[in-house]
Every structure is written in C-alpha cells, then in structure tokens.
C-alpha positions as CSV (number, residue, x, y, z in Angstrom):
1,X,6.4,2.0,5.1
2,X,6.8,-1.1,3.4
3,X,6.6,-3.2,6.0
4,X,6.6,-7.2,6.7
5,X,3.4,-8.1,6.3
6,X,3.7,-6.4,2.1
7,X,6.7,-8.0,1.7
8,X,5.1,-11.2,2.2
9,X,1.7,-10.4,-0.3
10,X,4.3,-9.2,-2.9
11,X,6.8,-11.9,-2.8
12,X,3.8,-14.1,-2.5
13,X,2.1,-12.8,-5.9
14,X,5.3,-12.0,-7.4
15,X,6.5,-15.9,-7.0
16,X,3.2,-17.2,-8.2
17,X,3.6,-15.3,-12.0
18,X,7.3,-16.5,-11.8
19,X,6.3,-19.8,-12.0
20,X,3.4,-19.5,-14.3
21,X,5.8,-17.9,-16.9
22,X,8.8,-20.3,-16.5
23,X,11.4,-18.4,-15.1
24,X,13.8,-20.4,-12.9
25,X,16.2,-17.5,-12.6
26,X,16.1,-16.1,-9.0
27,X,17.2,-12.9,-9.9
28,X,14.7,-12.5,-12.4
29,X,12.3,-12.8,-9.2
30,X,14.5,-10.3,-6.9
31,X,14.4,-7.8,-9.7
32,X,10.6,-8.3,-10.0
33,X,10.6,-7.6,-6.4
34,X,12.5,-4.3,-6.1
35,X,10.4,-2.7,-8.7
36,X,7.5,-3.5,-7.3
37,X,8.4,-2.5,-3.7
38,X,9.7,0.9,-5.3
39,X,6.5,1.3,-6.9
40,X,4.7,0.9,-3.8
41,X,6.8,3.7,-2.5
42,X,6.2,5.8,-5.4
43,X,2.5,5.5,-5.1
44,X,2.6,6.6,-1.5
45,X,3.7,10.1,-3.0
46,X,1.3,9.9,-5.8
47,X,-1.3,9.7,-3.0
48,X,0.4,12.4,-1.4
49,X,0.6,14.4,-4.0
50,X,-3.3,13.8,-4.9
51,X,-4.5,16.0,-2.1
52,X,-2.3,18.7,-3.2
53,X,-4.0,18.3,-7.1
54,X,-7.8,18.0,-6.3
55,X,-6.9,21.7,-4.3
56,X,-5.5,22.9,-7.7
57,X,-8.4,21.7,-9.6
58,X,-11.0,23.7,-6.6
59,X,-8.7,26.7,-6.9
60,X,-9.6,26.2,-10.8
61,X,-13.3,25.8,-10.5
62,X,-13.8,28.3,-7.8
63,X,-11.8,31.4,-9.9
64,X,-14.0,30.1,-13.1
65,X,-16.9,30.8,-10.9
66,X,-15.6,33.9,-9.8
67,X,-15.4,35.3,-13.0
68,X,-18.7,34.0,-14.5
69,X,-19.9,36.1,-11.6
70,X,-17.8,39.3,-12.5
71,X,-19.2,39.3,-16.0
72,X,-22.8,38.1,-15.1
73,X,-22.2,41.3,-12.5
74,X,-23.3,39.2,-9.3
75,X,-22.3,40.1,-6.4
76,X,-21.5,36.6,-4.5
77,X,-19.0,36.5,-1.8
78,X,-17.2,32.8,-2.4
79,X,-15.2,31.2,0.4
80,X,-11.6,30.5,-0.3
81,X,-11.1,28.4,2.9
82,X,-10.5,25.4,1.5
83,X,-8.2,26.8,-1.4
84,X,-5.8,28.4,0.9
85,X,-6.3,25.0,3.8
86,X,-2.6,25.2,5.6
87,X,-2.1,21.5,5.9
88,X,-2.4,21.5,1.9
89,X,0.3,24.5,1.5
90,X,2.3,23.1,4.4
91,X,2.5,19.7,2.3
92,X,3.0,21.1,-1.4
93,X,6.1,23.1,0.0
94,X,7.7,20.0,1.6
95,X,11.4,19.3,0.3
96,X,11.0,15.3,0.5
97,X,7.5,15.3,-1.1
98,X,8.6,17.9,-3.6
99,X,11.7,16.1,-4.6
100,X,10.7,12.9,-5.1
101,X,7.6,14.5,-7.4
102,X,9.7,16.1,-9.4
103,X,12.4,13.3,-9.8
104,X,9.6,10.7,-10.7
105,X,7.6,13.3,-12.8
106,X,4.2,12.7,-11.0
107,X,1.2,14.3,-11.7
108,X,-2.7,14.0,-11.5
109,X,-2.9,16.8,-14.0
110,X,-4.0,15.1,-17.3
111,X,-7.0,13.0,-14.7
112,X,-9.0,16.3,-14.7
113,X,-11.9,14.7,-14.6
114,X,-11.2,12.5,-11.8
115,X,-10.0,15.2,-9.7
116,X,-13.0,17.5,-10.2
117,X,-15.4,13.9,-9.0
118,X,-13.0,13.9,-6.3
119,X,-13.2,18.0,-5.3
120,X,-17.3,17.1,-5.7
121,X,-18.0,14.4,-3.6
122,X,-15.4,16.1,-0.7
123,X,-17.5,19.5,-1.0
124,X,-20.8,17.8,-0.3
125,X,-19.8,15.9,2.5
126,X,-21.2,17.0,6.1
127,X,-17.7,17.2,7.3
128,X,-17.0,19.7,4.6
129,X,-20.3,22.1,5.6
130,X,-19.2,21.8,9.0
131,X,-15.6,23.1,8.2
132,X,-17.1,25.8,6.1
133,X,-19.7,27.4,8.5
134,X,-17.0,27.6,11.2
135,X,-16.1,31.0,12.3
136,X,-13.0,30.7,12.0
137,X,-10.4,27.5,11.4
138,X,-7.1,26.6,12.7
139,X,-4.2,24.1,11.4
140,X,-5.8,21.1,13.1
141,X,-8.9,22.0,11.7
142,X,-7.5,21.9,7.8
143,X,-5.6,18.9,8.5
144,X,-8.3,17.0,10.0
145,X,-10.5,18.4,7.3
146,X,-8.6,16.4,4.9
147,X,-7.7,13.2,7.4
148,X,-12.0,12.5,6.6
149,X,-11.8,13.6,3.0
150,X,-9.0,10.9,2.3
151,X,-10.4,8.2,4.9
152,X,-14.2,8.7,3.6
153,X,-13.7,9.4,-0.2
154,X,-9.8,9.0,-1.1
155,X,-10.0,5.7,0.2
156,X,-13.2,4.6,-1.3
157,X,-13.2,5.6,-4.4
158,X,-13.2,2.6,-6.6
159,X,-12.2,5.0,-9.6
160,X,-8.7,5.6,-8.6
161,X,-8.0,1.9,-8.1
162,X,-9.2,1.7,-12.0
163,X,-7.4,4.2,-12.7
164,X,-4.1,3.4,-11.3
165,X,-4.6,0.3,-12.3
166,X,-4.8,1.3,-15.8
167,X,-1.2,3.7,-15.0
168,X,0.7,0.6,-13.5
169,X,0.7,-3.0,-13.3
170,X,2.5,-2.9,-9.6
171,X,-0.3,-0.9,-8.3
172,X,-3.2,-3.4,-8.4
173,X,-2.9,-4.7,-5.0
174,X,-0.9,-2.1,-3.2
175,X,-3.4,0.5,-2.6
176,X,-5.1,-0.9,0.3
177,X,-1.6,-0.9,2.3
178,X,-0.6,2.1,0.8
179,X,-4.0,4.1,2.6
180,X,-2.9,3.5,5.6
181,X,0.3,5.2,5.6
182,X,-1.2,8.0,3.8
183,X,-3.3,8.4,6.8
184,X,-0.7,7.9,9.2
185,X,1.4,10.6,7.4
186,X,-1.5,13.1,7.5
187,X,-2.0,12.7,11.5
188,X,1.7,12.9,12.0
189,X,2.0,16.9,10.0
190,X,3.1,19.4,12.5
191,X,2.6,22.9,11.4
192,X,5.5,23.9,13.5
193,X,7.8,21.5,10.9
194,X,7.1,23.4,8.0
195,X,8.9,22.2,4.9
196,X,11.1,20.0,6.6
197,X,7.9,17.7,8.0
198,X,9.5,14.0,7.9
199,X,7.6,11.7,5.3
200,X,7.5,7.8,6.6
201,X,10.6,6.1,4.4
202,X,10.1,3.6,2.2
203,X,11.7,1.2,4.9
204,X,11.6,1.1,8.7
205,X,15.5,-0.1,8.5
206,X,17.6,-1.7,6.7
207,X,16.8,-5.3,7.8
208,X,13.0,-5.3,6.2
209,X,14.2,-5.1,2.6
210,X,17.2,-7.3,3.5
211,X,14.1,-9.6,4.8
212,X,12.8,-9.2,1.7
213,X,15.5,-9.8,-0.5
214,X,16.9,-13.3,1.5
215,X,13.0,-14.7,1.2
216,X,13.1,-14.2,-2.0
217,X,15.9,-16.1,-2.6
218,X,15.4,-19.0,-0.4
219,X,12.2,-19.3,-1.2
220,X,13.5,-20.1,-5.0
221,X,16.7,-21.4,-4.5
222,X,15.4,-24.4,-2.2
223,X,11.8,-24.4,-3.2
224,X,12.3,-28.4,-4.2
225,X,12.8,-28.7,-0.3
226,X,10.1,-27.0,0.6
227,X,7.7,-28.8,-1.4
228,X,8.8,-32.4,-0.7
229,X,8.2,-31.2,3.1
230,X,4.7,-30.1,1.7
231,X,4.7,-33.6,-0.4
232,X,5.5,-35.7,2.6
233,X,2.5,-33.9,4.9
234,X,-0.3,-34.4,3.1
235,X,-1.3,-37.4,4.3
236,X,-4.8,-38.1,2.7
237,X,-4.7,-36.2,-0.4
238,X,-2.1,-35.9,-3.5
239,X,0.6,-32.8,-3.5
240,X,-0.2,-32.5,-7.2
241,X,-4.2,-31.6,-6.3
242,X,-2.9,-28.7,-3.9
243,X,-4.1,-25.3,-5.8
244,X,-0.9,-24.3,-7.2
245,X,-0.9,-21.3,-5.1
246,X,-1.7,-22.9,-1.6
247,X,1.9,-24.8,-2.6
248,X,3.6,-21.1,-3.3
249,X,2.2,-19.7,0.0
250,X,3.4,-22.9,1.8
251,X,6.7,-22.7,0.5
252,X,7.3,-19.4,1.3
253,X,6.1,-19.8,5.1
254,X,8.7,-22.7,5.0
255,X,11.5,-20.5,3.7
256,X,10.4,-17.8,6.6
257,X,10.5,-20.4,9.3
258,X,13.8,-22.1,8.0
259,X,15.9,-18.5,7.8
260,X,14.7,-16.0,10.4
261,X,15.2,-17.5,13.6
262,X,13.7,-14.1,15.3
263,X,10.1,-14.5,13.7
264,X,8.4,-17.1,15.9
265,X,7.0,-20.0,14.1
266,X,3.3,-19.4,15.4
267,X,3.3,-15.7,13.4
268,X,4.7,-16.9,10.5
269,X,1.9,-19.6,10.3
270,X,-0.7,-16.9,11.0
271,X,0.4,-14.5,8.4
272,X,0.7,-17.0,5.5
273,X,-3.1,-18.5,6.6
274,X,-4.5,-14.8,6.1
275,X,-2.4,-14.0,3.1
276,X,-4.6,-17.7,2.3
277,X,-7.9,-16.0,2.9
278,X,-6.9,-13.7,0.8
279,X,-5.6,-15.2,-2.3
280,X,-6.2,-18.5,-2.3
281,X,-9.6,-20.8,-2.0
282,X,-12.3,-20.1,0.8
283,X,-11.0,-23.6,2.6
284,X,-7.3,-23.4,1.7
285,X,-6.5,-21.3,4.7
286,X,-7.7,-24.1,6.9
287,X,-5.7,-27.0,5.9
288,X,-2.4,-24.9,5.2
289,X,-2.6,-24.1,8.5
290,X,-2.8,-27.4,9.4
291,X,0.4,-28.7,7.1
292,X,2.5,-25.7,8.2
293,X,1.6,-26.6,12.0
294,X,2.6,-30.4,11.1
295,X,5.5,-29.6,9.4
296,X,7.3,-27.0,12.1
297,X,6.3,-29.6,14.8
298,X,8.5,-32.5,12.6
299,X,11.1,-29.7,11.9
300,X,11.5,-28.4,15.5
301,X,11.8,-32.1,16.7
302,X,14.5,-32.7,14.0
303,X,16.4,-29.5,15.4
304,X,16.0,-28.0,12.2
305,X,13.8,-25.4,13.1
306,X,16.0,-23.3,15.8
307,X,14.1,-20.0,17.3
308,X,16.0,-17.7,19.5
C-alpha cells in the first residue's frame, strides 16, 4: 500500500522540516520517516473502519426513529437495508481489520456529528434511492453501494481532512493516497472470503521500505554532493536563489539516481518534476527538470551513473 511514489512525497516533506529545524542527525530523519509511513498505514484502517461507524450511527438514528414512531403510535414500515448491508458486516467481522482496530484503539465514535453529516449526505444521494427501491439486493449490490458512497462523499468531504488533520500531524497529506487503496480494498471484498478477506499490507515487499529507508539515508548522508552537482548546473543563476525546496527535491532525485541502479533515470526525473508541481513554485518543475536532465547526462558520461 505504501508504495514508491509516497515514499518519495514523504521523504520529500519529511527532509524539507529536517532542515528547517536544524537537525543533521540522519536517524532523526529515518525515525521521522517510519512514523509517518506507519501512520499512513494506520489511517488506511481508520478509513476502513469509517464505513463500519457511519452504519453504527444509521443503525442509531433509524431505531431512534423507530421508537418516536412506537410512542407517537405510527405505523411506518422503515427499511433496514442499509443497516444490515453484507459488505459492511462482512468487513466489521474481518480478523486483520479487527485486530489492528483494537491494537491501535481506533474509533470515529466521539465524531458523532461528523458521522451523522456523513450517513446524510450518503442517504440523499441518487445512488442510495436506487439501492433502496430495488426489489431485492445482492452482495455486489451492498458493496458497490458503498464503492460510490466512499468515491462520491468519503472522498470529498473536505471535513474529514480537517478533522484528521486536527487528530494527527502525519495525516495532512496522506489522504489523497490513502483513498485510493481504500477503494481498491472495497472492489477486491469477496463474500465467499468471509472473515479471512486479505487487506492490502502496508508494503508490497520488503524492498519498498528498504527503498525507503536507504533514500533516506543517502539523501542526508551525501546531501553536500548532491548539491555541489546542483551548484555546478546552474549555469545562469546562483544555487543560493534556488527555492530551498527545489534544492531538497533535487537532491533527493540525485540520491535515487546514484543508488538504485533498477529505477531508470528518465522515471526518476519524471517523478521528482511532479512531486515539483506539487510542492514547489508554478515554474520550478520546469527548470528542475532541466538540471536533473543535465546532471544524469554529465553523470552517465563520467560512468557514475550505471543502470542495469
């Protein structure tokens, strides 16, 4: 789940408040970094475990109802189908999800008002009507009810970022990625799995967060390199009127080129110029690409730069 392409935005950020606050210890920085891709993992089963808590809070509201009716005396037949949706009970009964919940002690239970802004906007959605006037409904039919309540209003919602933001520092920029795999994980439930329906783990394999871990390092230990490479491409402007973070994102391209001899130079270029649209100034992306390109043409030349 936390793949390449988040490794490089976190190192990226993480690196660029190392330097801001002083630190020159590098395993200050690969601490930083292991907390923050835990806590990406972690908010993956917060997500998770949303779904599971906006169905607690309907189950809430619609009983309430239930019983205003009873004592009103009116006689209103209310639809459970969403309460009792199978993809929901199938994942609030799985043993990963579960576990790590527990362990972590994660809950949307004290958001009550969030959750029932959530349960509204879902239950006056077209998709929703739809699902409701159906005759009948089937597994696919509950999970792809909730695949378009998570794409259309989970993932919108500009609330939970500002609210998650507000729960933990490391979750600022992460929720954007982290969507995606919550989707992902949705589309991949088989009812025929039941409790035992495989999550994605927090790693592919064991050489992404090794990835992660020797960028890190490089990227600090022989950051002076780096930028004297940056220093000596410049050509018609100063290295010390580079925006302090167009020097970070260089460096850490540099770093990535220098040690992975499996990554091709040309994708390593492209993701550090749209990590630069991202993060840096509207025109930074633009001539970084054009130092990096300089520079792993001089290295290459200089057999320094060895690809297999």
């Amino acid at each position: 789940m936390i793949n390449r392409t988040l490794i490089r935005i976190k190192i990226v950020q993480l690196l660029y408040a190392y330097y801001q606050a002083g630190d020159r210890f590098v395993e200050s920085a690969e601490e930083e970094l292991e907390k923050s891709m835990a806590k990406a993992y972690e908010l993956y089963n917060y997500l998770l475990q949303l779904m599971i808590d906006i169905t607690r809070m309907a189950d809430e509201i619609v009983n309430d109802q239930e019983e205003r009716n009873r004592v009103a005396r009116i006689d209103a037949q209310i639809s459970h189908r969403f309460i009792d949706n199978r993809f929901i009970a199938q994942l609030s009964s799985n043993k990963q999800l579960m576990s790590y919940i527990e362990q972590n002690k994660l809950t949307w239970a004290g958001d009550r008002d969030l959750l029932r802004k959530l349960y509204a906007e879902i239950t006056e959605s077209e998709y929703y009507a739809e699902y409701m006037m159906r005759d009948a409904v089937d597994y696919t039919d509950d999970r792809e009810l909730w695949r378009k309540a998570y794409k259309n209003v989970i993932m919108k919602a500009e609330y939970i970022d500002e609210t998650l933001e507000d729960k933990n520092i490391y979750w600022n920029d992460d929720k954007e990625t982290i969507d995606t795999f919550v989707l992902k994980t949705i589309k991949r439930f088989e009812e025929a799995n039941g409790e035992d329906q495989p999550l994605i783990p927090a790693f592919k394999d064991n050489e992404d967060h090794e990835f992660a871990t020797t960028l890190i390092r490089r990227a600090v230990e022989n950051s002076g390199y780096y930028q004297s490479l940056i220093s000596q491409s410049t050509r018609n402007w100063e290295f010390n009127r580079l925006a302090y973070m167009d020097v970070i994102i260089m460096q850490i391209a540099l770093a990535e080129m220098l040690t992975f001899p499996e990554i091709p130079v040309s994708v390593t270029i492209n993701e550090y110029v749209e990590l630069a649209k991202c993060y840096s100034t509207p025109k930074s992306h633009i001539y970084i690409n054009g130092i990096l390109d300089n520079i792993a043409k001089r290295l290459i030349s200089e057999h320094k730069i060895l690809k297999n």
